[in-house]
C-alpha positions as CSV (number, residue, x, y, z in Angstrom):
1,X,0.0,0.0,0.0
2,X,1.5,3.1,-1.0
3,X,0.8,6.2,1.0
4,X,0.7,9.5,-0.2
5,X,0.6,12.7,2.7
6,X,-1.2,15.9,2.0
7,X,1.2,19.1,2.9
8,X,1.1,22.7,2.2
9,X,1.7,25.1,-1.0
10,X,-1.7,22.3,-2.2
11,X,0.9,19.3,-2.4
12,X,0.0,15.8,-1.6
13,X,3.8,14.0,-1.4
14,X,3.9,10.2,-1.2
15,X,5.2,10.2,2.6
16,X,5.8,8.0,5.8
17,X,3.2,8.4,8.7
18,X,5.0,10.7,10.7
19,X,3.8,14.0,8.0
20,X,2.6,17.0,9.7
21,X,-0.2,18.9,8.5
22,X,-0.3,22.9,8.3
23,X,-0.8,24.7,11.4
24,X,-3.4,27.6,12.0
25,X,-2.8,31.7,11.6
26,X,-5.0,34.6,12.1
27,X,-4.7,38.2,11.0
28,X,-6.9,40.9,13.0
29,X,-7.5,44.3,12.8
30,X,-8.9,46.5,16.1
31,X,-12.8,46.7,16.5
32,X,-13.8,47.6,20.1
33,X,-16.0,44.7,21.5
34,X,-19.3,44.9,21.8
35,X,-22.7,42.7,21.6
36,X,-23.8,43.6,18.0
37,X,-23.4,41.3,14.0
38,X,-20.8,42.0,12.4
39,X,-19.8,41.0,9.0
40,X,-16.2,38.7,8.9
41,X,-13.8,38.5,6.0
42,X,-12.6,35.2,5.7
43,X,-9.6,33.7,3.7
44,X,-8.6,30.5,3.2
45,X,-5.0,30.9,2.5
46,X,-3.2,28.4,-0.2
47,X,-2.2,25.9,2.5
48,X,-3.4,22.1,2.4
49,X,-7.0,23.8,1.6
50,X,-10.0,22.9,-0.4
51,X,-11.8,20.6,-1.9
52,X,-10.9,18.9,-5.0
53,X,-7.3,16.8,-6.5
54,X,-6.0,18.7,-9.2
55,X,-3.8,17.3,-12.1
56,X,-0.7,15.7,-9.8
57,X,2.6,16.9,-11.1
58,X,4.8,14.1,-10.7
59,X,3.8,12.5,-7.0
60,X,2.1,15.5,-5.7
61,X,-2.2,16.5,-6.0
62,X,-2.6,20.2,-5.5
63,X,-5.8,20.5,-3.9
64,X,-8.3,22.9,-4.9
65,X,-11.4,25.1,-3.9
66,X,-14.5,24.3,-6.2
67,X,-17.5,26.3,-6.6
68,X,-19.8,23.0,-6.3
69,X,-19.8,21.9,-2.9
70,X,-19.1,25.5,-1.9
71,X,-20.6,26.5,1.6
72,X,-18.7,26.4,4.8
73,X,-19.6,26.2,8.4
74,X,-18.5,29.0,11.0
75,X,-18.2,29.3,14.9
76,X,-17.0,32.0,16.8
77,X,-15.2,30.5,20.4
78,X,-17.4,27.6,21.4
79,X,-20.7,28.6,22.2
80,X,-23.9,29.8,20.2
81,X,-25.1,28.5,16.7
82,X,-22.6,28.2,13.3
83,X,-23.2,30.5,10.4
84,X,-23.1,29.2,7.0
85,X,-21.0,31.0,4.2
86,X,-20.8,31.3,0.8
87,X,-17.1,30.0,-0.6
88,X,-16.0,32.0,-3.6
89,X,-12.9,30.6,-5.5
90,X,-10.3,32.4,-6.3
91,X,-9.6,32.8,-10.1
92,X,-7.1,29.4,-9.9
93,X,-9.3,27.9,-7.7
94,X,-6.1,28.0,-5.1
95,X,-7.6,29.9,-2.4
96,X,-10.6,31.3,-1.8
97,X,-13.1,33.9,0.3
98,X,-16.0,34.1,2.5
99,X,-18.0,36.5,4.5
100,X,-19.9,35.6,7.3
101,X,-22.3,37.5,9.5
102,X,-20.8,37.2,13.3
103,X,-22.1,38.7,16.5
104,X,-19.5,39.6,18.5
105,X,-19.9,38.5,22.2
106,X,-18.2,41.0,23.8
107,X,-15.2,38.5,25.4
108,X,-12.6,39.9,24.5
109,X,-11.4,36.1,23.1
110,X,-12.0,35.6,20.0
111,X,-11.5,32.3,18.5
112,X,-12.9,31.0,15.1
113,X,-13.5,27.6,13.9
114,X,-14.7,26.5,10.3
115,X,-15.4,22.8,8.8
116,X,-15.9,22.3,5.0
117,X,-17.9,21.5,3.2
118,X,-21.4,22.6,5.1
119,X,-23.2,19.7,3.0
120,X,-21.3,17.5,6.2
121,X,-22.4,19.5,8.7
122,X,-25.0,17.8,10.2
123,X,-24.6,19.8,13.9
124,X,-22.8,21.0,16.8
125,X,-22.8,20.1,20.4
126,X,-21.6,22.6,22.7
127,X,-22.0,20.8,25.8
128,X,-19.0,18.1,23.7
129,X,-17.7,20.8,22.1
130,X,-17.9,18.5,18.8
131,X,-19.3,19.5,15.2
132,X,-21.3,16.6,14.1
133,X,-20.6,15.1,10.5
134,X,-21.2,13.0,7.9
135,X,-18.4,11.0,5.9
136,X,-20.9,10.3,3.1
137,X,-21.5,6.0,2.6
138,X,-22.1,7.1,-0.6
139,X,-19.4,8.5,-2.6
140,X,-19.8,9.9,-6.0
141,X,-15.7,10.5,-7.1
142,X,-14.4,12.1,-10.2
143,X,-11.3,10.6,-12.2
144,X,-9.1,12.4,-10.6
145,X,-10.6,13.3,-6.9
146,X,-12.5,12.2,-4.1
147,X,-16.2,12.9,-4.0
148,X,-15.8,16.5,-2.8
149,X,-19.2,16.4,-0.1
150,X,-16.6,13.4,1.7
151,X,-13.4,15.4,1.7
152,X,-13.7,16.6,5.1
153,X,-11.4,19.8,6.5
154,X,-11.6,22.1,9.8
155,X,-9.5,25.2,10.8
156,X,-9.2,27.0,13.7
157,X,-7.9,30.6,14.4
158,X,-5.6,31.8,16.8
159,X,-7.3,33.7,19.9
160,X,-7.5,37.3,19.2
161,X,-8.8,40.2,22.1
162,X,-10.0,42.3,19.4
163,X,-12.5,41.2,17.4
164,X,-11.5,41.1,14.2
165,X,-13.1,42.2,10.3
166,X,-10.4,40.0,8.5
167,X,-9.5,36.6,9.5
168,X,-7.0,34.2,7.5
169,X,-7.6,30.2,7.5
170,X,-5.5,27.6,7.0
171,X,-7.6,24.7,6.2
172,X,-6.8,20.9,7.6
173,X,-8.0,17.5,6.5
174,X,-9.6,15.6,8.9
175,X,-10.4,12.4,6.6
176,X,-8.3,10.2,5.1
177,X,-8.0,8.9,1.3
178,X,-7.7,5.7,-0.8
179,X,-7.1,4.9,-4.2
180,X,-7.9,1.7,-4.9
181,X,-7.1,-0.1,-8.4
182,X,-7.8,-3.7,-9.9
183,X,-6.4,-6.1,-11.4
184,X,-7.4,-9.3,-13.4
185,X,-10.9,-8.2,-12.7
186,X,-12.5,-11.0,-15.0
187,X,-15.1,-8.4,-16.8
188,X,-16.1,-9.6,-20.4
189,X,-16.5,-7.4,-23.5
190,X,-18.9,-4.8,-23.3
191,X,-19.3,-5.3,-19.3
192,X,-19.6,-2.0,-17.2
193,X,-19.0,-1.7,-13.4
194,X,-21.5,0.4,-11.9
195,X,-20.4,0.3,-8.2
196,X,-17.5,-1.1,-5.4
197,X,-18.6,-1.7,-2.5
198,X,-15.9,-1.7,0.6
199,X,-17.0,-3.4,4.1
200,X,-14.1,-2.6,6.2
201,X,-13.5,-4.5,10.0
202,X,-14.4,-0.6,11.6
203,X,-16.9,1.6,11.2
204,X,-15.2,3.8,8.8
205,X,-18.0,6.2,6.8
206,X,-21.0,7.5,8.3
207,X,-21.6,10.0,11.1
208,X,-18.7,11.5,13.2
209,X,-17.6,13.6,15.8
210,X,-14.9,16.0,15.5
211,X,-13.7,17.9,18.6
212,X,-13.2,21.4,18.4
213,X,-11.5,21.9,21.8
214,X,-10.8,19.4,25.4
215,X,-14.0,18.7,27.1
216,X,-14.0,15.6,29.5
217,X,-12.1,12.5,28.1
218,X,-12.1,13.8,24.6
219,X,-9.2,15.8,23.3
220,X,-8.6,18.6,21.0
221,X,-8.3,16.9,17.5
222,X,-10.0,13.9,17.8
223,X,-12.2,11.9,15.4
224,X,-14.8,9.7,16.5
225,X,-17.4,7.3,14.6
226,X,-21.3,8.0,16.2
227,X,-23.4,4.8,17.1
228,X,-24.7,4.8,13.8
229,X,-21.8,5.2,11.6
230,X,-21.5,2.3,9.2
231,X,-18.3,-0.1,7.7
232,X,-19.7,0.0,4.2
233,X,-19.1,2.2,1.7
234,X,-20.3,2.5,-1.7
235,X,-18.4,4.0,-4.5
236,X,-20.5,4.8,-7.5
237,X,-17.8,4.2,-10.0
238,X,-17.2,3.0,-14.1
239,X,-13.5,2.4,-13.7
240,X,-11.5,-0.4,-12.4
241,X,-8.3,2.0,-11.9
242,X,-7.6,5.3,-9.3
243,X,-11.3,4.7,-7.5
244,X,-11.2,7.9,-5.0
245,X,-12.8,8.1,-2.0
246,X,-12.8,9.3,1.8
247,X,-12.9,7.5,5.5
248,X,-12.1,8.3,8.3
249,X,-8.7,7.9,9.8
250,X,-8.8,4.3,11.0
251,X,-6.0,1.3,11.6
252,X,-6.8,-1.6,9.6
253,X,-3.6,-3.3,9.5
254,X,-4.6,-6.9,10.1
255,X,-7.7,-6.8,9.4
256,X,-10.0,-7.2,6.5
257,X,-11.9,-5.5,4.0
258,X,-14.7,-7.4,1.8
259,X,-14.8,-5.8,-1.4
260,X,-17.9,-6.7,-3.9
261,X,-18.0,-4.9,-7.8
262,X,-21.0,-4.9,-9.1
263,X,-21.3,-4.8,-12.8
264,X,-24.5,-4.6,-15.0
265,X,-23.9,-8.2,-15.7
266,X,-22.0,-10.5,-12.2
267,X,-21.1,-9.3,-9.0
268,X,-17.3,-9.9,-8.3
269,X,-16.5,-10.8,-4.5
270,X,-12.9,-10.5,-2.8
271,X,-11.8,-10.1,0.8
272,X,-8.3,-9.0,1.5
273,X,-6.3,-8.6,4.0
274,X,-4.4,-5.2,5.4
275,X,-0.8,-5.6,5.7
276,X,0.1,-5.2,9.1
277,X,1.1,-1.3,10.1
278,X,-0.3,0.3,7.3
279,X,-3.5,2.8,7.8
280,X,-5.7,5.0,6.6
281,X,-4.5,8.3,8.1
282,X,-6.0,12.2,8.2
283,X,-4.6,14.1,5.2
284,X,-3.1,10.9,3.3
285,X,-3.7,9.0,0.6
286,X,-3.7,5.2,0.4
287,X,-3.2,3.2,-2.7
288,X,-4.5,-0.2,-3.3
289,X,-3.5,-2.7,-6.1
290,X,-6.5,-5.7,-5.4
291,X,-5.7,-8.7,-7.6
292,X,-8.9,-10.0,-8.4
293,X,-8.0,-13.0,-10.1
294,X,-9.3,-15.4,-7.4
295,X,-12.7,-13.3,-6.7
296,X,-15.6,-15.5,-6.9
297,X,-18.3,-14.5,-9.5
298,X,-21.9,-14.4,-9.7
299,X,-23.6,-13.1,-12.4
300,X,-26.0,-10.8,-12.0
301,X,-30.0,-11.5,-13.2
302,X,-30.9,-9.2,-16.4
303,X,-34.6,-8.3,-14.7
304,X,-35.8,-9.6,-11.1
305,X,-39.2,-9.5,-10.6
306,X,-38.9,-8.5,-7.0
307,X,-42.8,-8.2,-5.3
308,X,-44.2,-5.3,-4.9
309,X,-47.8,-3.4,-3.4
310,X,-50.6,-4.1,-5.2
311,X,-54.2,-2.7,-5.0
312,X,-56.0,-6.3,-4.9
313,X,-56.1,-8.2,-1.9
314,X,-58.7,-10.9,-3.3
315,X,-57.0,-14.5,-4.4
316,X,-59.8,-14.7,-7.1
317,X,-59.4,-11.2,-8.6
318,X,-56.2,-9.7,-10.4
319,X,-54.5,-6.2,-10.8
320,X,-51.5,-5.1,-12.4
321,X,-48.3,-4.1,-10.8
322,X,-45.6,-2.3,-12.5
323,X,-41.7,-3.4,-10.8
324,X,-38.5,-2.3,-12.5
325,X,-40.7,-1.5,-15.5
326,X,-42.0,-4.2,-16.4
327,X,-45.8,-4.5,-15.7
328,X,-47.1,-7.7,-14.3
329,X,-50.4,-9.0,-14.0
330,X,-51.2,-11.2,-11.0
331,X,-53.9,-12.9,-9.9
332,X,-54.0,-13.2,-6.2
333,X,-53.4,-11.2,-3.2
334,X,-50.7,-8.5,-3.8
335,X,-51.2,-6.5,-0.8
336,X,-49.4,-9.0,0.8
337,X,-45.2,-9.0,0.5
338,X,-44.3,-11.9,-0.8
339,X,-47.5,-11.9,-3.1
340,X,-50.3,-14.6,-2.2
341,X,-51.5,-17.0,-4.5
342,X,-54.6,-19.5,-3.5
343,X,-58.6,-19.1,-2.8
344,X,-60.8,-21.8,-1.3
345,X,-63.5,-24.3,-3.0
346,X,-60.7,-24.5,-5.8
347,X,-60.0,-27.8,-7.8
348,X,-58.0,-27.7,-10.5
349,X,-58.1,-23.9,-11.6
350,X,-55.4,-22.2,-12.8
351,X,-53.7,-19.2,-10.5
352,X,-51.3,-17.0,-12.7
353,X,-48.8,-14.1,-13.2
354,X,-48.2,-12.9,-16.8
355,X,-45.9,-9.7,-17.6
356,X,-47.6,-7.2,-20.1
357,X,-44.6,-5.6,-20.7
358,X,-41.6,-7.4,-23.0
359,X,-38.2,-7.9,-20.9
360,X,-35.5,-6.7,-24.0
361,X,-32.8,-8.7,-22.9
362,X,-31.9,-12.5,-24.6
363,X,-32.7,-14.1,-21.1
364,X,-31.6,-18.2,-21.1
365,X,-32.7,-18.9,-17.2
366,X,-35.3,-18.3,-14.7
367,X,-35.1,-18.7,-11.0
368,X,-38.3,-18.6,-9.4
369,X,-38.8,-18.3,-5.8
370,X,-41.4,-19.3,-3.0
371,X,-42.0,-18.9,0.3
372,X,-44.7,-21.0,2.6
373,X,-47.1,-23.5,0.6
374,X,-50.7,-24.2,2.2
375,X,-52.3,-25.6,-0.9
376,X,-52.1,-28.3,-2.5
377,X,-50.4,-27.4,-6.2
378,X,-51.0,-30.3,-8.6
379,X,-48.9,-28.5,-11.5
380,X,-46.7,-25.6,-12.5
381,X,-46.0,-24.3,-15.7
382,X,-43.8,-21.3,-17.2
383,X,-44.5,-20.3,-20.7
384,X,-42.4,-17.5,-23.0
385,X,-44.5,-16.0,-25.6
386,X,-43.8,-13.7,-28.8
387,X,-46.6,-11.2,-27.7
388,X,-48.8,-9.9,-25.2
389,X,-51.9,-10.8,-26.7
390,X,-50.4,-14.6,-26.8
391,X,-48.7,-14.5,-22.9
392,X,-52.6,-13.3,-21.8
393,X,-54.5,-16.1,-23.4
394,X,-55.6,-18.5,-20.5
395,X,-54.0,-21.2,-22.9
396,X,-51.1,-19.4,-24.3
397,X,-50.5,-18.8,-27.7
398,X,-47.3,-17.9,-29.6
399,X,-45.2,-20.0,-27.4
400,X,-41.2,-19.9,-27.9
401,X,-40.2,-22.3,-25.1
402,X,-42.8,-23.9,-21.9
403,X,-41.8,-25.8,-19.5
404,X,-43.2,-28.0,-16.5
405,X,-41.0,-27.8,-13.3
406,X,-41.7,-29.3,-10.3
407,X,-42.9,-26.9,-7.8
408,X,-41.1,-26.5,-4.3
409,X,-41.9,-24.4,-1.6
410,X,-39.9,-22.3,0.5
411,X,-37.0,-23.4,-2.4
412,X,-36.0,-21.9,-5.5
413,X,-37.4,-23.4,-8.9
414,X,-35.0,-22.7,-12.2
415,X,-36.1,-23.4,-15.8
416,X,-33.0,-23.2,-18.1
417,X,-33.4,-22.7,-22.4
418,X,-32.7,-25.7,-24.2
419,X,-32.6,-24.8,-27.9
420,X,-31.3,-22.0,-29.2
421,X,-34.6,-20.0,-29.7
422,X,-34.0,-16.1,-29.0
423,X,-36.2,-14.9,-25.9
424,X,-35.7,-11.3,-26.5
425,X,-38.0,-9.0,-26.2
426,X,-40.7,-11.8,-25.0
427,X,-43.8,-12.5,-22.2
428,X,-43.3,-14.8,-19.7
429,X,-46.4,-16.7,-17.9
430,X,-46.5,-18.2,-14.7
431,X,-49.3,-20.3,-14.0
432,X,-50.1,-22.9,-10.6
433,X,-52.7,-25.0,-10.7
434,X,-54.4,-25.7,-7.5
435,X,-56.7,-27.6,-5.4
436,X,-58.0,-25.9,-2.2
437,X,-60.5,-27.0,0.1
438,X,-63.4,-24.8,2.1
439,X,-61.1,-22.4,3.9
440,X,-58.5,-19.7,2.3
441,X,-54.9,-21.4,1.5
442,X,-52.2,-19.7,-0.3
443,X,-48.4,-20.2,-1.9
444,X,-45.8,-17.8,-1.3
445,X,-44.8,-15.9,-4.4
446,X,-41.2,-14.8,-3.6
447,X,-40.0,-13.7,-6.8
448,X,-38.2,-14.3,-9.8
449,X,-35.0,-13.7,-11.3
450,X,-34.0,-13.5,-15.4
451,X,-30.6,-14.2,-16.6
452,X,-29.2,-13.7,-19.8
C-alpha cells in the first residue's frame, strides 16, 4: 500500500506516517468589542486547503477550492449556533473567500473555527464541544478526486482580544483517502461496473464527531465514529483503476476489507487482507492494487421480478403491478409482500402471473422463488411467448419455449433454455394449478429472477 501525505503550498507527497499537516494563523484588525453582527472577511490561505485533486505533477495533487460543494460552516469560540457562508474561489481555484455575518460577544477572546464542506455538517454540540458530521457512505468520485461532499477539513484561528473584520484560515484535512485499483478483474467485453462496494472491519463512513476543543475525556483533535456510523461504503464508479474516496482515519492493518464490484452483468466478491502497520491516516492517501483474479463470481440477473404493493387483496381477482418496468399481471393477493397466490373451494383452476410488458434482454434462465405453501399445487408451468396478446390467453399462444418444473416451496425453482430459440423482447407466464379446500390457503410468491 502506498501512501501518499497531504502538505502545504496544495501538495500531496507520497510520505511515511510521521507528516505533519499545516498549522493555523489569524490576521486581525482593532474593532472595540461589543454585543452587535458584524460581518467577517474570511480567507482561506493556499495551504493544504479545499476541496478537489487537481492534475498531480509528478507524486504531488494540488488540492483545490470548487465552486460546487461551496458553503462552509462558522463558529465564533465555542458557544452559540454556526453560520453558513458562501465559498468564492479564487480565479485558480487555489484559495478562496468568504463572508460571514458574526455577532460579537463581547469577550474579549475571540477564537474562530470552520469545517468544510457545510453539506457534512449535520450539527454542533456545545455541551461536547464536537461539530457533528457526515463522511458520506455514498461516494460519488471524479477521475481524478474524491467525491468532494466526503473530503472533510476544519480550521481553527488563533485567539485574538480584538475582534476582528479579517481573518485568515489555513484549512486541515480531517479524513483520510484511498485509491484503490484492480487487477485481473475478469469483466467480459462490453461489461460496465457500476459500483465497489468496501465493508471494512471498523466503522469507517457515516456520522462522526470531531472535537473542536478538550472537554472531559475527549481531546482537541480527535475523530470519533457515532453509534450509527457504518463499515460499508459505496463507490459509484465506471473504472477499475484510481477509485477515489474518503474514510475516516482508522487502523486496519490486520484486518480485513470485503470488497464486492457490481457490474450490469455479475457481482465480483474479494476479501483481502491489510498488511500489518499500514492505515488510513488524516490528510493521506492510500493506494490499493487488489488482484482480483481469485474473486468469486456471480452473475448478475438481467430483470428480477422483485414483489411489490398491489391494490388487490382478493385470491380470485387480479391487478396489475408495474416493478423495475415491467408490468405484471397477478392474480391473487398483492397486498401482501411476498404476493399470495390461493382461494378456497378450488380444484384444478389455474392461479397466474403474466408480464404485459416485454423484458429486452436475450434471457436463457429463470429462477423462481417461494415462500410458505398451504395448498395443494398439482402442477406448474412457465411459458415464454412472442406477444402480449399470446402470454394473456388462458391457454397461451405464440409459445417460444414452456416448461413443466416441479414446484417446491420455500426453495427456488430454475427453468434453463434448451434450444437455441432467442427470448428477446418476449412474455413470460406463470401459471399454478391448484386444489384448495373450504377455507382460504395460499403459496408464497417470492419472486423471480431473469438471466441472460
Amino acid at each position: 500500500m502506498e501512501e501518499q501525505a497531504m502538505k502545504k503550498y496544495f501538495a500531496l507527497f507520497i510520505a511515511s506516517a510521521a507528516a505533519v499537516l499545516a498549522t493555523v494563523s489569524c490576521q486581525k484588525e482593532s474593532v472595540a468589542p461589543e454585543s452587535s453582527e458584524k460581518t467577517v472577511h474570511f480567507v482561506a490561505n493556499a495551504v493544504d486547503t479545499k476541496t478537489a485533486f487537481g492534475t498531480p505533477s509528478g507524486t504531488t495533487y494540488p488540492t483545490l477550492w470548487t465552486s460546487r460543494d461551496s458553503k462552509v460552516k462558522i463558529l465564533l469560540n465555542t458557544g452559540g449556533n454556526p453560520k453558513e457562508a458562501n465559498v468564492t474561489p479564487s480565479a485558480d481555484f487555489k484559495s478562496a473567500a468568504f463572508d460571514a455575518s458574526v455577532t460579537d460577544d463581547g469577550s474579549g477572546d475571540y477564537t474562530f473555527f470552520a469545517v468544510s464542506p457545510a453539506s457534512a455538517f449535520t450539527g454542533y454540540t456545545e455541551n461536547y464541544l464536537d461539530w457533528n458530521v457526515t463522511i458520506a457512505p455514498n461516494q460519488t468520485p471524479t477521475a481524478t478526486s474524491v467525491d468532494e461532499s466526503a473530503m472533510l477539513l476544519v480550521a481553527k484561528s488563533s485567539t485574538s482580544t480584538e475582534f476582528p473584520e479579517s481573518v485568515n484560515l489555513d484549512f486541515t484535512h480531517i479524513t483520510a483517502y484511498g485509491k484503490l485499483s484492480f487487477t485481473n478483474l475478469a469483466t467480459v467485453s462490453g461489461e460496465k461496473i457500476a459500483t465497489v462496494k468496501l465493508t471494512a472491519a471498523e466503522k469507517w463512513v457515516g456520522s462522526c464527531f470531531y472535537y473542536i476543543a478538550d472537554k472531559g475525556s475527549n481531546s482537541e483533535g480527535d475523530f470519533k465514529t457515532a453509534s450509527t456510523a457504518s463499515t460499508e461504503l459505496v463507490i459509484n464508479t465506471d473504472s477499475d483503476t484510481d477509485i477515489w474516496f474518503a474514510c475516516l482515519p482508522v487502523d486496519l492493518g490486520g484486518k480485513t476489507i470485503e470488497i464486492v464490484v457490481k457490474t450490469d452483468l455479475s457481482t465480483y466478491a474479494k476479501t483481502i487482507t491489510i498488511p500489518a502497520g499500514k492505515k488510513f491516516e488524516a490528510g493521506k492517501i492510500a493506494s490499493i492494487t487488489v488482484d482480483m483474479a481469485s474473486a468469486v463470481k456471480t452473475v448478475a440477473p438481467s430483470y428480477s421480478l422483485i414483489p411489490a404493493t398491489g391494490s388487490n387483496n382478493a385470491y380470485a381477482k387480479n391487478c396489475d403491478v408495474t416493478v423495475s418496468g415491467i408490468t405484471w399481471n397477478l392474480t391473487g393477493n398483492s397486498q401482501m409482500i411476498p404476493w399470495r397466490i390461493g382461494g378456497k373451494n378450488l380444484s384444478g383452476v389455474d392461479r397466474a402471473i403474466y408480464s404485459k410488458t416485454p423484458i429486452a434482454d436475450n434471457i436463457s434462465k429463470i429462477v423462481i422463488s417461494h415462500g410458505t405453501n398451504s395448498t395443494t399445487v398439482n402442477s406448474m408451468k412457465v411459458y415464454v411467448c412472442s406477444t402480449a396478446a399470446g402470454v394473456a390467453a388462458a391457454t397461451p399462444t405464440d409459445v417460444v419455449a414452456s416448461f413443466t418444473p416441479t414446484f417446491k416451496a420455500s426453495s427456488d425453482v430454475t427453468v434453463t433454455k434448451t434450444d437455441s430459440a432467442s427470448w428477446a423482447n418476449c412474455y413470460y407466464r406463470i401459471v399454478y394449478n391448484l386444489t384448495v379446500g373450504s377455507s382460504n390457503k395460499f403459496l408464497q410468491f417470492s419472486g423471480a429472477e431473469f438471466y441472460k
